[in-house]
ROMAR-626309 format. One record per residue: x, y, z of N, C-alpha, C in turn. Coordinates in steps of 0.001 Angstrom, whole numbers, plus 500000, padded with zeros to 6 digits. Each point is the difference from the previous one (the first is absolute). Example, Ala and Ser with C-alpha at 12.3 -4.5 7.8 and 13.67 -1.06 7.14 Angstrom:
<nodes>
513190494310507800499110501190500000500900501200500000;499650501050499280500820501190500060499230501090500730;
</nodes>
This chain:
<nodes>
543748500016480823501104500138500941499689499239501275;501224499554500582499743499431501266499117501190501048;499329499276501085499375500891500804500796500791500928;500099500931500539500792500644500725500027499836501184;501434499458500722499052500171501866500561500809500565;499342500580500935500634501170500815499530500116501416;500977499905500520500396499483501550499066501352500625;499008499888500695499118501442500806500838500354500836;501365499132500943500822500159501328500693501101499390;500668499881498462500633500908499778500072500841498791;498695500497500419500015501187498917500076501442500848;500306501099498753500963500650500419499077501076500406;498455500008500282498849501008500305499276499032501060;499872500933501094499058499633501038498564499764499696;499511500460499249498614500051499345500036500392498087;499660498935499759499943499781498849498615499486499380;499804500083498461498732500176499495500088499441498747;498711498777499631500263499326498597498678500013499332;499975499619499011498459500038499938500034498712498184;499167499419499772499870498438499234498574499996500131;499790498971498495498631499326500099500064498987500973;500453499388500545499779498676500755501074499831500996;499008499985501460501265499512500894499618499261500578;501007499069499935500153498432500542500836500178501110;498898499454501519500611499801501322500757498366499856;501281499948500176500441498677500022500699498870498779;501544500072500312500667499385498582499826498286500025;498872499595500125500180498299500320499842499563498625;499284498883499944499245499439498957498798500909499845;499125499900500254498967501285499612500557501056499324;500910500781500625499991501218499635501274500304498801;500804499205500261500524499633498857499552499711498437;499045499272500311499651499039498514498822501510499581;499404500258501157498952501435499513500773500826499244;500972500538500543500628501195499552500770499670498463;500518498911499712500655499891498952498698499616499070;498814499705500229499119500059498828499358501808500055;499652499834500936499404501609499717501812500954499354;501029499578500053500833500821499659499712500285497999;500127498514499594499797499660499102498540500675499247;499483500570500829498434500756499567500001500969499621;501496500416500197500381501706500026499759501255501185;500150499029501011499315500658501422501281500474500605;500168500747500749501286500571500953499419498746501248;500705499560500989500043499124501021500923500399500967;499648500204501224500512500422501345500273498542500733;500894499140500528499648499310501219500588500289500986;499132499774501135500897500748501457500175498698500783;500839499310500014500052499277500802501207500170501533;499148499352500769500562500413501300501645498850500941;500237499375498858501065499150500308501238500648499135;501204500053499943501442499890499817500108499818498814;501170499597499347500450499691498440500476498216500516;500107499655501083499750498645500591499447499952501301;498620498306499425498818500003501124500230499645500942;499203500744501082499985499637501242498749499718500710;500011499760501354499229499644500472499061501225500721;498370500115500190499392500798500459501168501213501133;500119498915501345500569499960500733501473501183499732;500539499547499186501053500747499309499759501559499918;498467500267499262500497501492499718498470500529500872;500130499645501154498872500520501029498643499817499309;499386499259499671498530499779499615499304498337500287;500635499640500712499681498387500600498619500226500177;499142498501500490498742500046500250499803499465501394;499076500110500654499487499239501516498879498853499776;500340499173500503499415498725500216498896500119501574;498774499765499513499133500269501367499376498107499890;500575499224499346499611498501499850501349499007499739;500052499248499038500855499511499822501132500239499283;500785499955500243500949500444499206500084499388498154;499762501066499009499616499964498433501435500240499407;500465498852499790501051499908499460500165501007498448;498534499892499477500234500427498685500107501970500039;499675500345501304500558501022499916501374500394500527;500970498833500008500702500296500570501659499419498940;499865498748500074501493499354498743498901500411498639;498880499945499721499379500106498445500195501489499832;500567500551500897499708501427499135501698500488500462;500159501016498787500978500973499799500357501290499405;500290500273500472499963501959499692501335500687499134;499887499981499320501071500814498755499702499489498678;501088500211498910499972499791498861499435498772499538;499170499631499766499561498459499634499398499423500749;499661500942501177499319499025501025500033498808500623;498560499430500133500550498303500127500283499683499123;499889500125498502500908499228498863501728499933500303;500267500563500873501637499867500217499592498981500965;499108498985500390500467498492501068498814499221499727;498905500229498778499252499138499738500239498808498788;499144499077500167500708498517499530499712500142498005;499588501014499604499426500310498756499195499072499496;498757499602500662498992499002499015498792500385499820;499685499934498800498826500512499179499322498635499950;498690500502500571498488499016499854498940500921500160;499160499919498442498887500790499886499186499409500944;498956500956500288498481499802500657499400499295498727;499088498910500081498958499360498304498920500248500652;499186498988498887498645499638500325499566498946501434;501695499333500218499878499361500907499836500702501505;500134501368500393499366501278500600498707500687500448;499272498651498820498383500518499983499455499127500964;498862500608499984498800499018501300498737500215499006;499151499130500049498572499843499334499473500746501540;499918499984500999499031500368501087500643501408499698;498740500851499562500054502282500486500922499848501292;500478500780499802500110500871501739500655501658499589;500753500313501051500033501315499540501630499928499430;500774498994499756501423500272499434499804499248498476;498560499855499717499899499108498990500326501128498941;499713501300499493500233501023499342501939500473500380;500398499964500655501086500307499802500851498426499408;500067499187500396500510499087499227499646499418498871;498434500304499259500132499974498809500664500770499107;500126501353500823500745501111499151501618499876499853;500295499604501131501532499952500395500004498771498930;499540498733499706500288499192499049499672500064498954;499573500774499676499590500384498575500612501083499422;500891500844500899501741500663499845500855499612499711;500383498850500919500847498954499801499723499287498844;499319499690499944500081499166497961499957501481498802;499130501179500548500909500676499047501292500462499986;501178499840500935500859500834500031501226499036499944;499958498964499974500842498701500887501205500735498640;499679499165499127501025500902498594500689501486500162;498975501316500389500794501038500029500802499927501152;499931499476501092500742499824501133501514499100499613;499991498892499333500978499584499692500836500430499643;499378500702498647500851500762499271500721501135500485;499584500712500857500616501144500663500980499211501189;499563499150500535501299499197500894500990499299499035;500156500102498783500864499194499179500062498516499773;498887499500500467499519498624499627499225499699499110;500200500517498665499468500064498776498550499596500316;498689499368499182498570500520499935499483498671500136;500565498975499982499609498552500403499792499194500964;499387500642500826499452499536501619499858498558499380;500080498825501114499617498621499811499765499380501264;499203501037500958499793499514501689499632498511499617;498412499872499543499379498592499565500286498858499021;500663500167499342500560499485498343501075499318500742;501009500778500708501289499413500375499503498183500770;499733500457500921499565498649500713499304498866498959;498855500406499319499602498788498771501581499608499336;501099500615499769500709499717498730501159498998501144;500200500738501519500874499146500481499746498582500840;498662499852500380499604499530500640498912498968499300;499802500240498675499542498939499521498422499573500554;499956498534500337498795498989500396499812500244501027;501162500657501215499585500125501190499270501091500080;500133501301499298499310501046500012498729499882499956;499209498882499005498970500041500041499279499332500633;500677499016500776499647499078501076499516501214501072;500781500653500509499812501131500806498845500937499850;499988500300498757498986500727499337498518499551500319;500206498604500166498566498956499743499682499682501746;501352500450500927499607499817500993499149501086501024;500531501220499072499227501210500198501041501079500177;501444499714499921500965500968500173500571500527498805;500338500905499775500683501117498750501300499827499982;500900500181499572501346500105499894500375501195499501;500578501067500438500903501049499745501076500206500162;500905500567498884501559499994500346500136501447500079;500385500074501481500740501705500184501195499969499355;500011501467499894501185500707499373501052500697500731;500811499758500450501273500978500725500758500914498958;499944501080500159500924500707499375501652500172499993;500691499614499407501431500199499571500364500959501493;501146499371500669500571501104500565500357500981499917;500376500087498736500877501362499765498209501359499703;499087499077500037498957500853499595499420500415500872;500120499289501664498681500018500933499927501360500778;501440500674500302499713501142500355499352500648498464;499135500570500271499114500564498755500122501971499948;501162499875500337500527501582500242500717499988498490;500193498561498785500538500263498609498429500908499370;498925499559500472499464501026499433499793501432499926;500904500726500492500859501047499797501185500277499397;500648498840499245501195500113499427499867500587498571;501010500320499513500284500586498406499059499310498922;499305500397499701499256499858498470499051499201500914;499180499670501092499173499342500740498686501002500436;500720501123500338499219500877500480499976501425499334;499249500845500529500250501585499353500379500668500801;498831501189500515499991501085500688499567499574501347;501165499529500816499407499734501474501490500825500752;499218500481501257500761500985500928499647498979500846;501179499904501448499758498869500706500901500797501215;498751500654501053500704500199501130500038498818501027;501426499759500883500440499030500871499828500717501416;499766499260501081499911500453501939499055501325499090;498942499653499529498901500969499734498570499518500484;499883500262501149498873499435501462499032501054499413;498443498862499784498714501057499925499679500469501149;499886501135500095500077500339501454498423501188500307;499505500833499139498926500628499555499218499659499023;498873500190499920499201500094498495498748501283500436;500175500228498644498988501583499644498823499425499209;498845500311500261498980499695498916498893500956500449;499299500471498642499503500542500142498060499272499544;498769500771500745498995499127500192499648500582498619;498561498990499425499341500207498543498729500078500403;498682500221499192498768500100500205499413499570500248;500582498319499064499386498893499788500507498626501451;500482500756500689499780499303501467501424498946500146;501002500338499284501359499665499398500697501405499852;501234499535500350501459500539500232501003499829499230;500857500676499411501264500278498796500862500234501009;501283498798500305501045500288500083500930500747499186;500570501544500356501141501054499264501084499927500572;500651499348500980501172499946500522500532499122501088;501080499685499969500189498762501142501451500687500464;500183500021501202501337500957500764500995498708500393;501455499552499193500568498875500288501417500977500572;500405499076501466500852500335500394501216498904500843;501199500560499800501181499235500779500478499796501517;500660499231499879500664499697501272501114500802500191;500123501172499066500909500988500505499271501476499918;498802499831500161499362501152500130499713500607498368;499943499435498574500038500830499336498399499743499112;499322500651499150498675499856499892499431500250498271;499087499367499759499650500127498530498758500106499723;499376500908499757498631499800499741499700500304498358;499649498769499878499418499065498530498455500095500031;499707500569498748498524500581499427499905499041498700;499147499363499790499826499364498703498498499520500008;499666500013498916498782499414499195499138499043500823;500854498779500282499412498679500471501576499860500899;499517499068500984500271499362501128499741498805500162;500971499115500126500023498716500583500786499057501145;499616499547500596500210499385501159500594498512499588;501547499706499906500076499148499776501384499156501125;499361500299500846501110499813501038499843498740501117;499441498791499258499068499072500833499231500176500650;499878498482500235498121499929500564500221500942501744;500801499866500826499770500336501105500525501423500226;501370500499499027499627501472499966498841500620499419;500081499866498877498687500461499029498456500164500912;499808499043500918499258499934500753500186501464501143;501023499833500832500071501339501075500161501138498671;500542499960499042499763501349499369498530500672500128;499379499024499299498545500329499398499381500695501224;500032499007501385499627500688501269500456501012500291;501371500368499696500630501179500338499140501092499626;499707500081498454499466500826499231498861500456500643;499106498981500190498642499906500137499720501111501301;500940499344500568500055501033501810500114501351499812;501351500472499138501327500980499694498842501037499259;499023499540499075499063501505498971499211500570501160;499982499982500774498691500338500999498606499136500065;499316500484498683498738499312499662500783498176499490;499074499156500666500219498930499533499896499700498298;500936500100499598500113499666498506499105498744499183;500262498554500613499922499636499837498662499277500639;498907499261498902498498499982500764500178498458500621;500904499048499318500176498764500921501183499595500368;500339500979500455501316500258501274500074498765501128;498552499001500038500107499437500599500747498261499318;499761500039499313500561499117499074501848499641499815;500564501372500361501516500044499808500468499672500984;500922498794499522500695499518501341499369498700499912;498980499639500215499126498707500695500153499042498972;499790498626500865500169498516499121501093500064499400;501196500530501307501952499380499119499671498381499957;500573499959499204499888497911499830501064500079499222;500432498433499960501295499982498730499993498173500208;500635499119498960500099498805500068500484499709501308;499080498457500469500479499558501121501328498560499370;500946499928500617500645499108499382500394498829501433;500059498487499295500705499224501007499779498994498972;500901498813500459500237499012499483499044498756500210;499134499549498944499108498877500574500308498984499463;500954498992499659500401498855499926501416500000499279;500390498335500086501951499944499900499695499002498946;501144499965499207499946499227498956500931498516500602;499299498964499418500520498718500874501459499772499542;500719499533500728501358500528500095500258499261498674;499558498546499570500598499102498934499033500752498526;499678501281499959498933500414498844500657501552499742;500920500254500911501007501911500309500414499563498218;500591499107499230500660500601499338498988499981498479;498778499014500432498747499874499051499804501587499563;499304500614501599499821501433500226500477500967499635;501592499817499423500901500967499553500186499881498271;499590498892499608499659499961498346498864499948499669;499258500246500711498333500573499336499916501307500513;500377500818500919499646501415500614501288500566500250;500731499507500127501479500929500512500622501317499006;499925501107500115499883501103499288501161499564498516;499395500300499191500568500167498784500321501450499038;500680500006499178500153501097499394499238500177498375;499700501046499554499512500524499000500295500799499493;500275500815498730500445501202499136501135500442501237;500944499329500780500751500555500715499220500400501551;498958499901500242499374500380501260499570498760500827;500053500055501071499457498843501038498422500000499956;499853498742499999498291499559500098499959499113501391;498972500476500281499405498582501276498235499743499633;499821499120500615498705499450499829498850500385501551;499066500160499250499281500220501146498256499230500155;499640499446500613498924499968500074498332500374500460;499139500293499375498959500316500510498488499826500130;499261499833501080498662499629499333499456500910498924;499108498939498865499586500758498915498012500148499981;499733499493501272498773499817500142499338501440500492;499781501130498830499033501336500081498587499371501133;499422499236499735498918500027501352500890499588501698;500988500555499810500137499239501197500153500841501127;499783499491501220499558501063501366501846500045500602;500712499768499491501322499686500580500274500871500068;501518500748500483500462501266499818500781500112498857;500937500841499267500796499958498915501359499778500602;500828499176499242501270499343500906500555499584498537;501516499287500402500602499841499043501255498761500481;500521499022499629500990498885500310500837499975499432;501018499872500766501526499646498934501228499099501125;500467499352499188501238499173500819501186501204500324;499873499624501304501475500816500379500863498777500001;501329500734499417501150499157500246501545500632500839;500134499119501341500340500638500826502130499634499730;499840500805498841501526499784499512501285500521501009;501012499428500269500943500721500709501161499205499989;500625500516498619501459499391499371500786501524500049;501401500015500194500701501137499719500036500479498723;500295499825498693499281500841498799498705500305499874;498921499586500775498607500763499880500040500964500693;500606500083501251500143501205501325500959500807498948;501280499711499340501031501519499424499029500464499128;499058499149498995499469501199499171498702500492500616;499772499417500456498626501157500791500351500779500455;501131500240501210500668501443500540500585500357498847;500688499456499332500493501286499342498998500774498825;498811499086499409499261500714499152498780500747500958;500283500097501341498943500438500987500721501520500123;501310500164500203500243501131500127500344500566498887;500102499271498582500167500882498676498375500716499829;499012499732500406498650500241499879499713501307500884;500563499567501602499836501417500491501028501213499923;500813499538499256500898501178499423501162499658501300;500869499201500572500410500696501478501848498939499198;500484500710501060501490499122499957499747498896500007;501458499503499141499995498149500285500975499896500748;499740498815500921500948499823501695500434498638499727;500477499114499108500103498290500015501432500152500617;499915498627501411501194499516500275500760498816498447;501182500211500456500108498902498683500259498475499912;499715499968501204499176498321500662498764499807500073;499175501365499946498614499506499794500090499748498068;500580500662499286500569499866498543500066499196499619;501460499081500346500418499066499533499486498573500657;498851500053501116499480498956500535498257499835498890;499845501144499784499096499843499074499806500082498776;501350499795499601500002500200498100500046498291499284;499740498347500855499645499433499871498568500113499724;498799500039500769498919500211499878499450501012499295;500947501017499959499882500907498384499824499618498662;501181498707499860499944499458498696498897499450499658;499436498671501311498871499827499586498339500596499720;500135501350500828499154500815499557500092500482498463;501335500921499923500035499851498363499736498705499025;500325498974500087499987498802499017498250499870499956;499191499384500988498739499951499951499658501278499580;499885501235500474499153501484499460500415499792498196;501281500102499624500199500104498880499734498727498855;500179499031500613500238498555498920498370499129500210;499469500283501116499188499208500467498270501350500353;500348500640499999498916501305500142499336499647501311;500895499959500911498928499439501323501537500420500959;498846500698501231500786500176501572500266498859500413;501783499935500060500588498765500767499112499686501314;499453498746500125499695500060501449500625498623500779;500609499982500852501035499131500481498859498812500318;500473498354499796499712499192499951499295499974502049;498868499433500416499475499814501005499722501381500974;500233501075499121499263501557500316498326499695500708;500018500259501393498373500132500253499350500865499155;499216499623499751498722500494499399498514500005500759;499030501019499940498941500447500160499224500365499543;498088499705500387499767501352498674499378500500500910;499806501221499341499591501630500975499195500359499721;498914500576500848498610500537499618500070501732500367;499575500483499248500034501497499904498675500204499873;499014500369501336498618500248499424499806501429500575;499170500593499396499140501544500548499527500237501200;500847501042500170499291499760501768498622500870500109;499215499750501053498524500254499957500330501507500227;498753500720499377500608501576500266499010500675500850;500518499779501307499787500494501583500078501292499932;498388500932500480500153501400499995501035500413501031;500344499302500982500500500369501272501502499389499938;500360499663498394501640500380499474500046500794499328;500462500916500429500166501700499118501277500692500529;500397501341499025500709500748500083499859501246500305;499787500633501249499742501127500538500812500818500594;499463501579500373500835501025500183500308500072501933;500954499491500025500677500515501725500268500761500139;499805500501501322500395501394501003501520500358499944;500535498941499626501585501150499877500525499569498299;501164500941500393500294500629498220501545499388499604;500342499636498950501274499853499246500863501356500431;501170499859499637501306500634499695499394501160499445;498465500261498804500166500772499489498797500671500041;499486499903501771498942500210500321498658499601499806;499735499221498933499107499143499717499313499115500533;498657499370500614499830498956500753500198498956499101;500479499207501090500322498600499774498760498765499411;500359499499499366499289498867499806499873499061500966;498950500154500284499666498363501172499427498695499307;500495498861499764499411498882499476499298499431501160;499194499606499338498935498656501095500115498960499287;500804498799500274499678498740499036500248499106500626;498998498905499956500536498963500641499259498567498920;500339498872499948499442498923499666499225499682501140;498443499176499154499177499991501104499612498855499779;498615498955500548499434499000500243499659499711498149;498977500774499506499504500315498941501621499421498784;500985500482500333500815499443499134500966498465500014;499784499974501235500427498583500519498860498314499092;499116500677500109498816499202499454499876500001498866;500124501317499299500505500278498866501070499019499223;501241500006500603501665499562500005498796498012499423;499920499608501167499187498968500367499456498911498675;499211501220499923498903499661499115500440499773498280;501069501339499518500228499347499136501021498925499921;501309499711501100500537498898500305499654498889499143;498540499538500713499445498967500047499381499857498529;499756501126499278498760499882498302501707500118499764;501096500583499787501316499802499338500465498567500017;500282499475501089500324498631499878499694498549499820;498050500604500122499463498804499370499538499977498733;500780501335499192499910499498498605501425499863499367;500895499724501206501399500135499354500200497929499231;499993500350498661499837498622499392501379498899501028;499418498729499722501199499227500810501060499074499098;500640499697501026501449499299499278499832498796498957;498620500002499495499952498488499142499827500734498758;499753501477499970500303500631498981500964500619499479;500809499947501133501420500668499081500147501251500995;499470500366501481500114501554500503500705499171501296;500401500950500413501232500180501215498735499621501403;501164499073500769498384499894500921500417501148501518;498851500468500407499879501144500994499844499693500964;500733500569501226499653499302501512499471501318500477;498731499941500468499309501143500538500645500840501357;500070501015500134500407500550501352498273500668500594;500179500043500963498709500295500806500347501284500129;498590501140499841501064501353500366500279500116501449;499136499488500577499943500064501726501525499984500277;500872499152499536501213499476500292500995500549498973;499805501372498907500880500457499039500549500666500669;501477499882500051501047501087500528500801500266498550;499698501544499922499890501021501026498415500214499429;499188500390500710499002500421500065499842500762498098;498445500338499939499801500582498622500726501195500372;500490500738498821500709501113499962499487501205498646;500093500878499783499623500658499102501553500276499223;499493500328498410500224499338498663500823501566499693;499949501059500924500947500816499406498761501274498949;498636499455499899499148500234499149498807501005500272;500209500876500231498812500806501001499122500936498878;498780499668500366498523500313499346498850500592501185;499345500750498667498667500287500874500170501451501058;501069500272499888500092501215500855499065501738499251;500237499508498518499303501133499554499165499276498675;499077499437500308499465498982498876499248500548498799;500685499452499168498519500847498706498919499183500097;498678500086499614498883499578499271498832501148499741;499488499209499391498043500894499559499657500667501488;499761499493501053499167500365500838500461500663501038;498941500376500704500433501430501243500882499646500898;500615498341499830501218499953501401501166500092499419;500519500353498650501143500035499258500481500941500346;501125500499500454500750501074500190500156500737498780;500790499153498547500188500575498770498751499411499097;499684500444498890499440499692499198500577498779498721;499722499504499232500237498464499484500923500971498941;500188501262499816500746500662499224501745500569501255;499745499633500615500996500355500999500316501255500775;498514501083499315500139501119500522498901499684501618;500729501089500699499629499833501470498458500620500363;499344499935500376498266500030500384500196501454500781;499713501159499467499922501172500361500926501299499557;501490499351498680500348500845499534500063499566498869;500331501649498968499810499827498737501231499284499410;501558500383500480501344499769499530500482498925500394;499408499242501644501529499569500341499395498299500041;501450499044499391499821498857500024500620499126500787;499870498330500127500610499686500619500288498443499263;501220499715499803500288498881499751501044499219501192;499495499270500340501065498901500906498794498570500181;500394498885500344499610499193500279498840499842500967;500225501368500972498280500241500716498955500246499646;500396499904498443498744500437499055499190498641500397;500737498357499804499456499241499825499005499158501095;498553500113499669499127499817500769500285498349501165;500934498951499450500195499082500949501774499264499260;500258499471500164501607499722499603499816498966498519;498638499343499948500194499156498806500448498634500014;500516499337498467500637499128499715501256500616499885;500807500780499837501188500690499629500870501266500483;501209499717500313500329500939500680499579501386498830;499794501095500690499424500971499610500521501392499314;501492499571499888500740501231499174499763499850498439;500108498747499388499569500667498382498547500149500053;499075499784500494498475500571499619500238501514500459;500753499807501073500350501701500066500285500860499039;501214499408499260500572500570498764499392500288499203;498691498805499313499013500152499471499239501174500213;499582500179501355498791501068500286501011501381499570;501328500356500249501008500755499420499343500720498878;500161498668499137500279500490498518498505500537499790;498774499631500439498724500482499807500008501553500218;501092500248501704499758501378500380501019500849499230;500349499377499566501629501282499203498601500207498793;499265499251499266499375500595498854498911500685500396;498898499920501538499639500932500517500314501266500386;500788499894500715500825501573500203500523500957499104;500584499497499159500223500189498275498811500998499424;498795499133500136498868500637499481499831501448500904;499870499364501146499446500992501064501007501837499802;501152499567500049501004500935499843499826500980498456;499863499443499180499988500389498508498225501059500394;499696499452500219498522500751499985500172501176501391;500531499794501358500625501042500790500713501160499464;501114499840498854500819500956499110501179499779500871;500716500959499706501267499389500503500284501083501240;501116499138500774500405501167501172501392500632499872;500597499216499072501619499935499761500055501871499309;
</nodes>
C-alpha cells in the first residue's frame, strides 16, 4: 500500500502515541530510499519529517540556521523541508564515488573511502533498480562507446571520462518511492519537528535510544518509540540533532561529541577556462549532453592518477543556454517536480513553443540537448574543499520556533582552498589534449580574476563523518559512536566531497543500512 501521510497540525489528539521498528527523522533522499527498502524487509517505518505536504524553506517553518562566517549557501537554497525534501528542487544526477576516490598515501579518511567505494560497486545495481532504472549502470562504458579515440587519448593523458546520470523528471522528487506497489508499511508524519529524545544509558559505556518527542506548529505532539533510529535529515540538521541529543541525556552520550559538526566542506565550484569562440560548436558534438535509455547523460572529467597529492575534483562543460523553449520546459518541469501550481503567461507559451520544437526534434530524432548555435561555453571545476576544523556546525544560545537551539554554521573558503582551486587548474589544463588532435581549444581564466568568486556545489559533507578511527562521529556501518540503535545517513557521513556529487553513494550506503537494521531489529523482537 501506498505510505500514509498524516498532517501532525491536524490531528484530532493533543498528545498522541506510535510505536514501529524504525524511525526515520526526515522525507528527503535518504530517508526516503531507507524506508522503502527497510519497508520491503517487513519492518513497520515511522518518518517524521518536519516540512509540509509542499517544501519549504528552513526559514518557513521556524528552524533557519545562523551564520557566524560566511554566508553557506548550501544551507540555505540546497536544502528543503517537507515531502521530498530537496528532491522537490534538485537537478537529479547520479555519480558514484570509484576507485578514482582512492589515495595510495594512509591517512585517516583512507578507511572510510575504501569502504564507501567498495559499497558503491556493491550496490550500484540494487540502487538502480529500486529507482526504476533497471540494473545496467554504464558510468565508464558510456564514454568509451560515445567518445571513441578521444576517450582514450584522454585516458593516456591521465584523465577518466564519466558520464553522469540525471534522473527523469517525473522521477526526481523521490517521494514515488512511496507510491502504490513501490512501497509497504510506511506511516509518514508531516510539520512533525524532532523536538525531544529519550535514551536510556547501557553498561557497556553506550546508550539505546527508546523515544524521540516530535511536535507541531500548532502545538500538537507524538512520541514515537521504535527499535532503531535514524537521522536522515541532512548534513547540517542531522548535525544540530546529534548535538542536541548529546547535551539533552544529561550524561554526555556520546564519547566523540567532539567530532559532530566539524570539517563542513562541500565542492568548491568556479569556472576555469572558455571554449574558443570558433571551437563552441566542436565542444557541443563531442560533450554537449546527450540522451540514453531515455535519460540525460553529461560527461565529466577526472584525474585518474591514485598517487597523486591533488585534491579530488571533477570537470565538465557548462553550457550557458538561454533560448525561450529551454527556459518553458525547465519552469515548467521545475514546478511539476516540486509539486506547486503552473502560472504560464501565454506569451511566455507561444514565444517559446519555437524553441520547443527544436528541443523536441534533437532530444527525440537526434538523442542530444538542443544547444543553440554560438552558446558560450565553459568548463567548470568542482574540487573538495579542504576540511577546516574551524568550519563546523554548532549549537547557539538562542532557540527555533520550537525551542530548540539553533544551528550556528562557521564556514568560510580559505587560503588553503584558493591554492587548492590553483593547483589543480593548472595539472587539469596542461593535460587538456590540443586542437591538432581533434579537442576543443581552452582559454584559461585566472581564478584571481573568476567572477563570481568559487561558490559551493549545494553538497555538504563531513558534518557527521564515518570512519575506523576515534575522530569519526559514526562508525563505517553508519551507526553513531556511543549508541546501540541510532543511525545516521545523510551526506555528512562523507569524510570529504570526492569526485562526485554525493547523493547516489548515499543511496548506496542506504541500501547497506536497510539490510543492517533489518538484522539488528529481527534479533531485538518486535515492538509492534
Amino acid at each position: 500500500m501506498m505510505a500514509k501521510l498524516v498532517d501532525l497540525n491536524q490531528s484530532s489528539a493533543t498528545d498522541g502515541r506510535a510505536t514501529c521498528d524504525v524511525c526515520v527523522i526526515g522525507a528527503g533522499a535518504a530517508g526516503l530510499y531507507l524506508a522503502n527498502r527497510l519497508s520491503f524487509q517487513g519492518l513497520r517505518v515511522i518518518i517524521l519529517e518536519a516540512g509540509g505536504a509542499v517544501c519549504g524553506t528552513g526559514e518557513s517553518i521556524g528552524i533557519e540556521p545562523v551564520f557566524s562566517a560566511s554566508l553557506y549557501r548550501g544551507a540555505l537554497d540546497g536544502r528543503a523541508f517537507g515531502w521530498g525534501g530537496s528532491t522537490s528542487r534538485w537537478g537529479g544526477a547520479l555519480v558514484p564515488h570509484s576507485q578514482l576516490d582512492l589515495r595510495d598515501e594512509p591517512s585517516s579518511e583512507s578507511a572510510a573511502w575504501t569502504y564507501i567505494t567498495s559499497v558503491v560497486r556493491e550496490r550500484t545495481g540494487a540502487v538502480f533498480a529500486t529507482l526504476g532504472l533497471g540494473r545496467n549502470p554504464n558510468f565508464l562504458s558510456l564514454p568509451e562507446a560515445a567518445l571513441g579515440s578521444r576517450a582514450k587519448l584522454l585516458r593516456e593523458c591521465g584523465l577518466t571520462v564519466v558520464a553522469g546520470e540525471f534522473l527523469p523528471f517525473r522521477r526526481r522528487n523521490l517521494t514515488y518511492l512511496a507510491s502504490p506497489g513501490v512501497s509497504k508499511d510506511i506511516l509518514v508524519y508531516l510539520n512533525a519537528v524532532a523536538t525531544k529524545w529519550l535514551a536510556r544509558p547501557n553498561t557497556n559505556n553506550s546508550g539505546t535510544v527508546t523515544t524521540v518527542l516530535a511536535s507541531s506548529q500548532a502545538g500538537k505532539r507524538l512520541l514515537v518509540t521504535a527499535k532503531s533510529f535514524v537521522i536522515a535529515a541532512g548534513a547540517i540538521e542531522s548535525a544540530r540533532i546529534l548535538l542536541e541529543i548529546n547535551r539533552s541525556v544529561g550524561e554526555r552520550m556520546f564519547p566523540n561529541c567532539r567530532a559532530i559538526g566539524r570539517c563542513l566542506s562541500d565542492h568548491l565550484s568556479c569556472p576555469i577556462a572558455t571554449v574558443h569562440p570558433d571551437d563552441q560548436q566542436e565542444v557541443v558534438k563531442l560533450f554537449g549532453p546527450i540522451f540514453s535509455s531515455g535519460r540525460m547523460r553529461n560527461f565529466r572529467f577526472i584525474g585518474a592518477d591514485a598517487h597523486s597529492a591533488l585534491p579530488r575534483h571533477f570537470a565538465h562543460f557548462i553550457f550557458e543556454i538561454d533560448h525561450s523553449g529551454f527556459r518553458l520546459v525547465k519552469d515548467y518541469l521545475s514546478l511539476l517536480q516540486a509539486r506547486k501550481w503552473l502560472h504560464f503567461r501565454l506569451a511566455d507559451v507561444i514565444g517559446g513553443l519555437i524553441g520547443l520544437c527544436k528541443l523536441a526534434y534533437h532530444r527525440f530524432y537526434k538523442s542530444r540537448l538542443f544547444i543553440p548555435p554560438r552558446t558560450p561555453t565553459r568548463l567548470q571545476l568542482d574540487i573538495e574543499q579542504y576540511p577546516d576544523p574551524a568550519n563546523k556546525v554548532y549549537l547557539g544560545d538562542s532557540t527555533d520556533a520550537f525551542g530548540r537551539p539553533k544551528a550556528v554554521i562557521n564556514w568560510r573558503v580559505n587560503a588553503i582552498d584558493y591554492e587548492n582551486i590553483r593547483r589543480v587548474t593548472r595539472w587539469l589544463l596542461m593535460r587538456w589534449p590540443d586542437r591538432s588532435l581533434g579537442f576543443p581549444r581552452l582559454i584559461p581564466i585566472h581564478v584571481a580574476d573568476t567572477q563570481p568568486k568559487p561558490y559551493d556545489a549545494y553538497h555538504p559533507v563531513g558534518t557527521c563523518k564515518m570512519g575506523a578511527d576515534n575522530d569519526a562521529a559514526v562508525d563505517l556501518e553508519l551507526k553513531v559512536r556511543g549508541a546501540q540503535n541510532l543511525y545516521v545517513l545523510t551526506t555528512g557521513v562523507f569524510p570529504t566531497a570526492g569526485t562526485a556529487n554525493p547523493t547516489f553513494s548515499m543511496l548506496c550506503l542506504g541500501d547497506m543500512l536497510a539490510d543492517k537494521i533489518a538484522k539488528y531489529c529481527r534479533v531485538a523482537g518486535s515492538l509492534a
